[in-house]
The first five atom37 places (N, CA, C, CB, O) and aatype in JSON, in Angstrom:
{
  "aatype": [20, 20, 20, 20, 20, 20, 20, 20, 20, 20, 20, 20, 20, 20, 20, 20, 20, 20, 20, 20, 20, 20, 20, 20, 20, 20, 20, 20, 20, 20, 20, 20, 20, 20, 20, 20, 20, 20, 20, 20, 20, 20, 20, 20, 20, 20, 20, 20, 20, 20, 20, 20, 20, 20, 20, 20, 20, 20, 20, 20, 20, 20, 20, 20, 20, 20, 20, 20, 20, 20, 20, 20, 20, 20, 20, 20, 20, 20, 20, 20, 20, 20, 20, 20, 20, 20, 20, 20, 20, 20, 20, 20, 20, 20, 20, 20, 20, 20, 20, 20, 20, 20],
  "atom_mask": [
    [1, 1, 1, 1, 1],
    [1, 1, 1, 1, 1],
    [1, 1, 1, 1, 1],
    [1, 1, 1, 1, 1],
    [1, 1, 1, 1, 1],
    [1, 1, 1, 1, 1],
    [1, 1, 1, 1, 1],
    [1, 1, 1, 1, 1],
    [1, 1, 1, 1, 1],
    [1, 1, 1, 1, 1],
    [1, 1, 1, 1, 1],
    [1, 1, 1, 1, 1],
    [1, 1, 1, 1, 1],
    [1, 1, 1, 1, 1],
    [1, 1, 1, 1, 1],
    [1, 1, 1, 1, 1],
    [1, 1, 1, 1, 1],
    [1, 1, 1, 1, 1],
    [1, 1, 1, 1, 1],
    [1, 1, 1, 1, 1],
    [1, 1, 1, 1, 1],
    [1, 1, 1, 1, 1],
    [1, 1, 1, 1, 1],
    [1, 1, 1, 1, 1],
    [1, 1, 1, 1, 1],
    [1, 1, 1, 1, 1],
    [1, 1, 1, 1, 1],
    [1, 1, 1, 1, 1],
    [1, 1, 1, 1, 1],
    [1, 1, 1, 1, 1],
    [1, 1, 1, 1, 1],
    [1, 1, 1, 1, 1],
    [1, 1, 1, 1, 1],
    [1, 1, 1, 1, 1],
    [1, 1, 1, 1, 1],
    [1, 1, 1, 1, 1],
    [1, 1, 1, 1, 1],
    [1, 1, 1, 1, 1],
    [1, 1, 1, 1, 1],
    [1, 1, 1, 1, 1],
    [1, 1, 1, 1, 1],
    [1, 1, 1, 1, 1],
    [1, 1, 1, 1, 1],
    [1, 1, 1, 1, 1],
    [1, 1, 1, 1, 1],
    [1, 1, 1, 1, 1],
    [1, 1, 1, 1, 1],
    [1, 1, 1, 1, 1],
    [1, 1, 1, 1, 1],
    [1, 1, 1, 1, 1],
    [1, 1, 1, 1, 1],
    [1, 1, 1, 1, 1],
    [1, 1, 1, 1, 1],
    [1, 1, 1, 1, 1],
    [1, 1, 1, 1, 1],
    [1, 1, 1, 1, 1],
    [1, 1, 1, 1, 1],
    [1, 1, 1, 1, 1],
    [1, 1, 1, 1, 1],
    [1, 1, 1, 1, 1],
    [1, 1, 1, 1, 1],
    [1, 1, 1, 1, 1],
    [1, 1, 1, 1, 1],
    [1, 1, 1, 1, 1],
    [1, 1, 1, 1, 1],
    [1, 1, 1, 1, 1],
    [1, 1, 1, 1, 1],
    [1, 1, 1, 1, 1],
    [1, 1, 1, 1, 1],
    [1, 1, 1, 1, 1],
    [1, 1, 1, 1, 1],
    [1, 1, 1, 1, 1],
    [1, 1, 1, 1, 1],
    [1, 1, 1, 1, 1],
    [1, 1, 1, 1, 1],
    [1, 1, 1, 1, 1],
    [1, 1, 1, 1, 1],
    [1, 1, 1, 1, 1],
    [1, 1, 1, 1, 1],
    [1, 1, 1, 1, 1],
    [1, 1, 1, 1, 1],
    [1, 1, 1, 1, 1],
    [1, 1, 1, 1, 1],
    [1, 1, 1, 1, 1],
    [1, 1, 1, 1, 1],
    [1, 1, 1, 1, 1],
    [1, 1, 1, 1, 1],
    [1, 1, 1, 1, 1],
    [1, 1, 1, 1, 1],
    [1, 1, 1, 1, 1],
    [1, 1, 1, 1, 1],
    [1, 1, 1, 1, 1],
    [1, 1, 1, 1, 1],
    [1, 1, 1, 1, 1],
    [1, 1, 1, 1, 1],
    [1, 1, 1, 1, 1],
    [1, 1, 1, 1, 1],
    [1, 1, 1, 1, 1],
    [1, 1, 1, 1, 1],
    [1, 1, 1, 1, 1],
    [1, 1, 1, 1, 1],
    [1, 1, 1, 1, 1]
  ],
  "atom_positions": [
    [[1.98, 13.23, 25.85], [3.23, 12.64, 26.22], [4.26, 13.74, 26.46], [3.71, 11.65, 25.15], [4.6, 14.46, 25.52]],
    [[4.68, 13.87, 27.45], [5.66, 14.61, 28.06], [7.29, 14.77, 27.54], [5.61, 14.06, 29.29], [8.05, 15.74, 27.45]],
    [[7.42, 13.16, 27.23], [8.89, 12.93, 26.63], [8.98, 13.34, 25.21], [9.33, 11.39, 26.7], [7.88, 13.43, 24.67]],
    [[10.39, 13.71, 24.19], [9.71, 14.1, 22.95], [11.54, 13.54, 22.34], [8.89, 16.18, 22.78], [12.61, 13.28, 22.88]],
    [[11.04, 13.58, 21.01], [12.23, 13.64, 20.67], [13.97, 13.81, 20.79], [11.93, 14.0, 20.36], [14.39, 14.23, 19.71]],
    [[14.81, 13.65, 21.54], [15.74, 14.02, 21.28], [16.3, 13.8, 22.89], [15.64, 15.29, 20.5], [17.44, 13.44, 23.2]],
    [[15.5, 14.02, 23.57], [15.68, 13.81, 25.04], [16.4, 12.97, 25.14], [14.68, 13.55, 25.81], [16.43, 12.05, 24.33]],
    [[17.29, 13.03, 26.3], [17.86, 12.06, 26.98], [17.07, 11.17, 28.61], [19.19, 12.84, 27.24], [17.09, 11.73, 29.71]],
    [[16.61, 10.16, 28.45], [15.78, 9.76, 29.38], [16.5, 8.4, 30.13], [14.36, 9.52, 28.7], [16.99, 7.52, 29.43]],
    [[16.51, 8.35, 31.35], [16.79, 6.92, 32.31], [15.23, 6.17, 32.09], [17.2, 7.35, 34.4], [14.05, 6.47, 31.88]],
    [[16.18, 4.93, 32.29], [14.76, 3.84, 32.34], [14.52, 3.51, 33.73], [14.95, 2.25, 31.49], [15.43, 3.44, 34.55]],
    [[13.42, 3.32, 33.96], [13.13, 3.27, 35.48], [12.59, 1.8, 36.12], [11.98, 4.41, 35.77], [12.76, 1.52, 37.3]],
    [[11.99, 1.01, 35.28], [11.68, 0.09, 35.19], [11.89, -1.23, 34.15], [10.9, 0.47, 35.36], [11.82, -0.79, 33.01]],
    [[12.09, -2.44, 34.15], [12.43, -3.33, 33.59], [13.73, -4.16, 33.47], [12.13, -2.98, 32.81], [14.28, -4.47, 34.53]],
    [[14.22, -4.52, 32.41], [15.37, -5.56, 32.65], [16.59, -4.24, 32.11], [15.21, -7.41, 31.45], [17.73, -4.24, 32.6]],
    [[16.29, -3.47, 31.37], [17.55, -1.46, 31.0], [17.06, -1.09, 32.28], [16.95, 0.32, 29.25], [16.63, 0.04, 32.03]],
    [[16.8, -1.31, 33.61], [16.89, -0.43, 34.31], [18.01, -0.1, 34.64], [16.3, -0.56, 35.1], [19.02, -0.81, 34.64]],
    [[17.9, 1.19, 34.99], [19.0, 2.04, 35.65], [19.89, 3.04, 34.35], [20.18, 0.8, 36.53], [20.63, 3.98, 34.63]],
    [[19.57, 2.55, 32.85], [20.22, 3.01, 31.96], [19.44, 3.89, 30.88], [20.86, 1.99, 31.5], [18.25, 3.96, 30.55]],
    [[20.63, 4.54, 30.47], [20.08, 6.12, 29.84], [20.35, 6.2, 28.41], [20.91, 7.53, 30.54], [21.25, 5.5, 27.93]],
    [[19.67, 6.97, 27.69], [19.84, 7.04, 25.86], [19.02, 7.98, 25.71], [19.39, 5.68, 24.78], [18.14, 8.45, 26.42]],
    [[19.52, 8.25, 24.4], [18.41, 9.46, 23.2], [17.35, 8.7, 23.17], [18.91, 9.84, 21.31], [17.47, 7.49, 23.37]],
    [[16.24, 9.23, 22.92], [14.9, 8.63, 22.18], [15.17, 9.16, 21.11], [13.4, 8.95, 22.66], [15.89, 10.14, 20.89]],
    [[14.3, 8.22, 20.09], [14.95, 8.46, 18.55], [13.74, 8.61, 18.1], [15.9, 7.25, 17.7], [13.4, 9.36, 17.18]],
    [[13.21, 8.05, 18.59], [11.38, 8.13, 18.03], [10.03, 7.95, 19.32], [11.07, 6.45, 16.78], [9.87, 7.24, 20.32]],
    [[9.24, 9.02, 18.63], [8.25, 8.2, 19.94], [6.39, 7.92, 19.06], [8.06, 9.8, 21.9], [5.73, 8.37, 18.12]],
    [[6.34, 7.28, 19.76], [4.93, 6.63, 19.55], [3.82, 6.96, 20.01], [4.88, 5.56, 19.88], [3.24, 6.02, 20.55]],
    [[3.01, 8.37, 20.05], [2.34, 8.69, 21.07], [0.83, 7.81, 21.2], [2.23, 10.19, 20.96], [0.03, 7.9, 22.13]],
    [[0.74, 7.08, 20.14], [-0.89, 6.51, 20.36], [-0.61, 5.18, 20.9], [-1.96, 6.36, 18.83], [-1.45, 4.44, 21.42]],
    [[0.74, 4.89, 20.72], [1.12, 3.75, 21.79], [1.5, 4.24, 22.94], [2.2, 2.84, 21.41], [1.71, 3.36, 23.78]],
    [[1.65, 5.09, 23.24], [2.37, 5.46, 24.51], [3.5, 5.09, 24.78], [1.83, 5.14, 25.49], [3.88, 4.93, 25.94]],
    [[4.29, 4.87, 23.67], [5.75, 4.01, 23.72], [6.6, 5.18, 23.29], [5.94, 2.49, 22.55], [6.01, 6.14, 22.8]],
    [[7.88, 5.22, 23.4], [9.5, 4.99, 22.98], [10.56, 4.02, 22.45], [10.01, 5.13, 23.81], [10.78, 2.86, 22.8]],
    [[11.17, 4.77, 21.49], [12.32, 3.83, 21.31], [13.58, 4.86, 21.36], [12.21, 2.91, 19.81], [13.73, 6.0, 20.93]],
    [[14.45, 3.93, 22.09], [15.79, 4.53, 22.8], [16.83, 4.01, 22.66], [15.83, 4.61, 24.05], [17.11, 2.85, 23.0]],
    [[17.65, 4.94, 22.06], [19.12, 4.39, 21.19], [19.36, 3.79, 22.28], [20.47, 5.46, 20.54], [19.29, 4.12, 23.46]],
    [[19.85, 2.27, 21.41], [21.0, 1.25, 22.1], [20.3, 0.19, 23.3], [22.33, 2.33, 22.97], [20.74, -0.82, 23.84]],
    [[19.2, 0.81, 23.42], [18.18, -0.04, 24.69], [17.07, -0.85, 23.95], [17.24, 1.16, 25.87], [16.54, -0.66, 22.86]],
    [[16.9, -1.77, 24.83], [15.68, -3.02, 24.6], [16.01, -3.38, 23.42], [13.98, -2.66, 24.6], [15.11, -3.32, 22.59]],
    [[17.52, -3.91, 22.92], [17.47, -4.73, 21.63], [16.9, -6.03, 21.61], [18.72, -4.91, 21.15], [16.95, -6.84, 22.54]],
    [[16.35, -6.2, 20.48], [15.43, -7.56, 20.38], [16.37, -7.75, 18.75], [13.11, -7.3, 20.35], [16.91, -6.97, 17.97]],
    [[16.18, -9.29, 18.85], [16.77, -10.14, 17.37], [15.72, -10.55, 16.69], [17.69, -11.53, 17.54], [14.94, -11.44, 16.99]],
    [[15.72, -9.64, 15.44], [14.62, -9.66, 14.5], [15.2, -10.27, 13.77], [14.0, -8.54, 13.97], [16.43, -10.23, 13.74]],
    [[14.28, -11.25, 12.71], [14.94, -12.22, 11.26], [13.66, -11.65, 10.16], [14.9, -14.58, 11.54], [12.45, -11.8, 10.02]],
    [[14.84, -10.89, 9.46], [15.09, -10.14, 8.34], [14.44, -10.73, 6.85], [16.63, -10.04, 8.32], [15.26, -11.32, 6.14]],
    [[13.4, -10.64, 6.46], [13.57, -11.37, 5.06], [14.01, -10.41, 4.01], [12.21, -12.06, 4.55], [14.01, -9.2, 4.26]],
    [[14.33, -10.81, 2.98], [15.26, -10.06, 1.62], [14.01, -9.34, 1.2], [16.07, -11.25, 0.16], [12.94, -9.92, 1.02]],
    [[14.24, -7.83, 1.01], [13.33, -6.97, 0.54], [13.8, -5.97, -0.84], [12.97, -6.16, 1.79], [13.11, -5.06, -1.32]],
    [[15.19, -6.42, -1.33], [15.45, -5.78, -2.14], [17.27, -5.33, -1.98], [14.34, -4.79, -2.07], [17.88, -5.43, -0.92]],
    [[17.76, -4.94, -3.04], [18.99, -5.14, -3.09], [19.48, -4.26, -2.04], [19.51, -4.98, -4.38], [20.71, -4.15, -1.99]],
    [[18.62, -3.43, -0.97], [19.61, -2.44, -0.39], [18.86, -3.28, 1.11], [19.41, -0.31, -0.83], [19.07, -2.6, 2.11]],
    [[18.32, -4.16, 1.32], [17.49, -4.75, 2.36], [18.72, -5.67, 2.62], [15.87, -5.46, 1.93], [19.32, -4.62, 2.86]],
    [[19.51, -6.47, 2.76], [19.95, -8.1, 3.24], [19.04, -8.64, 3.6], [20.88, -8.38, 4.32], [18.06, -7.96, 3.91]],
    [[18.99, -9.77, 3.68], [18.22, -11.02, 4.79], [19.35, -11.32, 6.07], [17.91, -12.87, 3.76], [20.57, -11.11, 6.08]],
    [[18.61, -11.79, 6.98], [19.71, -12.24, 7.67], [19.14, -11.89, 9.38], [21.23, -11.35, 7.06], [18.2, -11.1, 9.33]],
    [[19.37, -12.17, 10.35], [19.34, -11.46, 11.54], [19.73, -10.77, 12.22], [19.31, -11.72, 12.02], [20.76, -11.04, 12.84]],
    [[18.91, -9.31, 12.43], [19.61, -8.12, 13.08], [19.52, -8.03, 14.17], [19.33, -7.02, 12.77], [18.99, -8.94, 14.8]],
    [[20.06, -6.8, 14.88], [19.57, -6.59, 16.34], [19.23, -4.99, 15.9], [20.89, -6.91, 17.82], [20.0, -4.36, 15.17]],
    [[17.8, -4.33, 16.51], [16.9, -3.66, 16.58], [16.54, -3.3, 18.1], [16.01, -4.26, 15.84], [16.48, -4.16, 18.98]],
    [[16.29, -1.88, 18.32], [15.47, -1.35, 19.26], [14.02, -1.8, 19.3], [15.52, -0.01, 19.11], [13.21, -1.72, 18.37]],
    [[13.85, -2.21, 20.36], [12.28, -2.44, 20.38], [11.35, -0.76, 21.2], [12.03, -4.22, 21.61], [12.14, 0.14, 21.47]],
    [[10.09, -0.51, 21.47], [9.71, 0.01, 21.67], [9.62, 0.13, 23.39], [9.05, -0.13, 20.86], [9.91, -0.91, 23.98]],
    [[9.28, 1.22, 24.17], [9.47, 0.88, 25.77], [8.4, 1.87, 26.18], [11.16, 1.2, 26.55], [8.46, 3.08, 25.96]],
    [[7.76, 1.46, 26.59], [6.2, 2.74, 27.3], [6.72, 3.49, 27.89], [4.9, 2.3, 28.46], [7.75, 3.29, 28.54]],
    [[6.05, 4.61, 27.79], [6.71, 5.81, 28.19], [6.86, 5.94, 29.65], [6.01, 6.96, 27.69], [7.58, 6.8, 30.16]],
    [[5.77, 4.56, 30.74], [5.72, 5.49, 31.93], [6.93, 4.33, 32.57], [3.88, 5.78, 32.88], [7.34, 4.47, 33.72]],
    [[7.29, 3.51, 31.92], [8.81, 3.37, 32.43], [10.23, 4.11, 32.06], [9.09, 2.15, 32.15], [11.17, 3.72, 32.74]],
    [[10.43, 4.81, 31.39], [11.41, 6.12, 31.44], [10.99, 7.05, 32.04], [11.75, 6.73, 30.31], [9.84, 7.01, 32.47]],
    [[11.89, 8.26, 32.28], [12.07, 9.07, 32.85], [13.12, 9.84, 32.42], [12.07, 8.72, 33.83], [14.25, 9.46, 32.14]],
    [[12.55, 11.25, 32.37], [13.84, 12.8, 31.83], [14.64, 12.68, 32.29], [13.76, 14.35, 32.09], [14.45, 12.64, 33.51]],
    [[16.27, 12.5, 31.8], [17.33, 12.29, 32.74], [17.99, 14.02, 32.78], [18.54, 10.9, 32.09], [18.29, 14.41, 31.66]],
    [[18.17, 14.82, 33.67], [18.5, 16.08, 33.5], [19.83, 16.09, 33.73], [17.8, 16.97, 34.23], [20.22, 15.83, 34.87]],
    [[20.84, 16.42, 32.6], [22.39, 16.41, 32.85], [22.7, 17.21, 33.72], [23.24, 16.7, 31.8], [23.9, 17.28, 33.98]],
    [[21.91, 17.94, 34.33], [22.83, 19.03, 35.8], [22.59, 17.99, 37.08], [21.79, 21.12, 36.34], [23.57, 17.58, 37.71]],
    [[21.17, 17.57, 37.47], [21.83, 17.05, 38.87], [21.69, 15.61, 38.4], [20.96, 17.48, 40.51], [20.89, 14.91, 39.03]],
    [[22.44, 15.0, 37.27], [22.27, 13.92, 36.77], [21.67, 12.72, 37.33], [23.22, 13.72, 36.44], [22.34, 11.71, 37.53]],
    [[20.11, 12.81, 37.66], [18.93, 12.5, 37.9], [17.93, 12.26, 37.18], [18.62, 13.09, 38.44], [17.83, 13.04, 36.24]],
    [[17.0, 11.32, 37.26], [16.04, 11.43, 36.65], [15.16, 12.45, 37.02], [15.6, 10.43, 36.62], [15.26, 12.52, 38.24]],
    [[14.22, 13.42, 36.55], [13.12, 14.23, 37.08], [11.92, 14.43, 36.17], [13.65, 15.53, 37.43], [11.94, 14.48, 34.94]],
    [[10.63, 14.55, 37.17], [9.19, 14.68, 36.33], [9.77, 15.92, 35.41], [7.51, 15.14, 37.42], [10.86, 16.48, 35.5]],
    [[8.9, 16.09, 34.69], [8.58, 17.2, 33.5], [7.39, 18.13, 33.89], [8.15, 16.43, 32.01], [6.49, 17.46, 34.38]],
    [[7.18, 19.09, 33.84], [5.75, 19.8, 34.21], [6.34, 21.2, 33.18], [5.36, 20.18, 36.39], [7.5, 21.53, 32.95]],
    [[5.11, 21.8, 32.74], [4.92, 23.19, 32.44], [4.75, 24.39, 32.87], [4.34, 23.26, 32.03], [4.41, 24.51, 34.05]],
    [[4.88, 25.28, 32.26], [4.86, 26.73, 32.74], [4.98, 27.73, 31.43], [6.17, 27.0, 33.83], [5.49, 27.38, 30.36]],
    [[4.49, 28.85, 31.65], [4.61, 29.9, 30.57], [5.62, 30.84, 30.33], [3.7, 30.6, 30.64], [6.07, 31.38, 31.34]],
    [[6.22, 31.25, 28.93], [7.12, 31.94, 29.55], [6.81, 33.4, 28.36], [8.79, 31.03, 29.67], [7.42, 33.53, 27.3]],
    [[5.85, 34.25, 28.83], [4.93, 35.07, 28.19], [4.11, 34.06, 27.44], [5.59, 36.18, 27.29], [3.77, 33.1, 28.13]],
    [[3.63, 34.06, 25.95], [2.31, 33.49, 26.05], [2.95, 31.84, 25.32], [0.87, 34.59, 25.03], [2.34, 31.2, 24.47]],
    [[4.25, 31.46, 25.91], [4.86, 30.25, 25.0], [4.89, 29.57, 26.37], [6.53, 30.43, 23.96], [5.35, 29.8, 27.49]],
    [[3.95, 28.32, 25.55], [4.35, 26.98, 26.79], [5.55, 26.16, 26.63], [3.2, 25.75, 26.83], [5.87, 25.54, 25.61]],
    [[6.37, 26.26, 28.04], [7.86, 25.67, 27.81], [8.15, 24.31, 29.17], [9.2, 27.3, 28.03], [7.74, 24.18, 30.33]],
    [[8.8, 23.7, 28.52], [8.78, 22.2, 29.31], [9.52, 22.94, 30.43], [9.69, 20.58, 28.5], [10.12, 23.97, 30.11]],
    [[9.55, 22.38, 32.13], [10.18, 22.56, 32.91], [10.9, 21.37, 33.94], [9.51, 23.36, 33.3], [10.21, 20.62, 34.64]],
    [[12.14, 21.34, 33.93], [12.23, 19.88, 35.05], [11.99, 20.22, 36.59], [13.94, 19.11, 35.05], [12.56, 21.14, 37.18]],
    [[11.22, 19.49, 37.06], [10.28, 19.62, 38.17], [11.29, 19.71, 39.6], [9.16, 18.22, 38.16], [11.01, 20.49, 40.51]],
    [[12.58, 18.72, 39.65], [13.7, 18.77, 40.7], [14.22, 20.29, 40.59], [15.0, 17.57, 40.39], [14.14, 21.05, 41.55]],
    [[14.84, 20.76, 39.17], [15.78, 21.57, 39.23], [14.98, 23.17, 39.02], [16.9, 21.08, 38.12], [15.6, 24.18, 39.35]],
    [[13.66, 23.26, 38.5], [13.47, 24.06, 38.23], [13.69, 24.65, 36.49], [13.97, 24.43, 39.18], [13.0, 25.54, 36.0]],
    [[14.71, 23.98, 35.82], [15.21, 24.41, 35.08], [14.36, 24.4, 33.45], [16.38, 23.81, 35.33], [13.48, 23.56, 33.27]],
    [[14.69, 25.32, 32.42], [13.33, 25.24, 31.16], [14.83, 23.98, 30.59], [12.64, 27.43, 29.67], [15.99, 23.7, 30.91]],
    [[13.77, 23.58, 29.57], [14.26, 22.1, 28.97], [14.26, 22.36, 27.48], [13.16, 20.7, 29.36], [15.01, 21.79, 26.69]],
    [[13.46, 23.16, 27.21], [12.93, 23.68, 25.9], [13.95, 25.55, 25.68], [10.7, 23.81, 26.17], [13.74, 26.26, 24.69]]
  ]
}
């Protein structure tokens, strides 16, 4: 999985299309993401203990990875990801700008 932590990624597909967030976590054996503030779903809560409430929240749900996309803050675009070396360290590269990411 290409996308990683901390990134800022556009969604490219679904009902968040067109919109952008941190990934906060990723899922690689799902092939998923979850992305601050996107795909909230209303989960009902049962009481798990005095620091738990019950009640119904709103929660990030998870989003497959091959509907996001690296959003690169210079030509504020989405762009592929690809690699390259930079002596014997492999470093992420965005594929539009050229630019290391890492």
């Amino acid at each position: 999985m290409r996308i990683k932590s901390g990134d800022t990624v556009i969604v490219i597909a679904g009902k968040e299309k067109g919109k952008t967030g941190k990934v906060l976590r990723t899922l690689p054996r799902e092939e998923k993401v979850i992305v601050e503030g996107l795909n909230i779903v209303t989960k009902h809560m049962k009481m798990r203990g005095p620091g738990q409430p019950s009640g119904i929240q709103k929660v990030e749900a998870p989003i497959h990875v091959s509907n996001v996309m690296y959003y690169d803050g210079k030509s504020k675009k989405g762009t592929k990801i690809g690699y390259t070396f930079d002596g014997k360290k492999k470093v992420r590269v965005a594929k539009s700008t050229g630019s290391k990411i890492d």
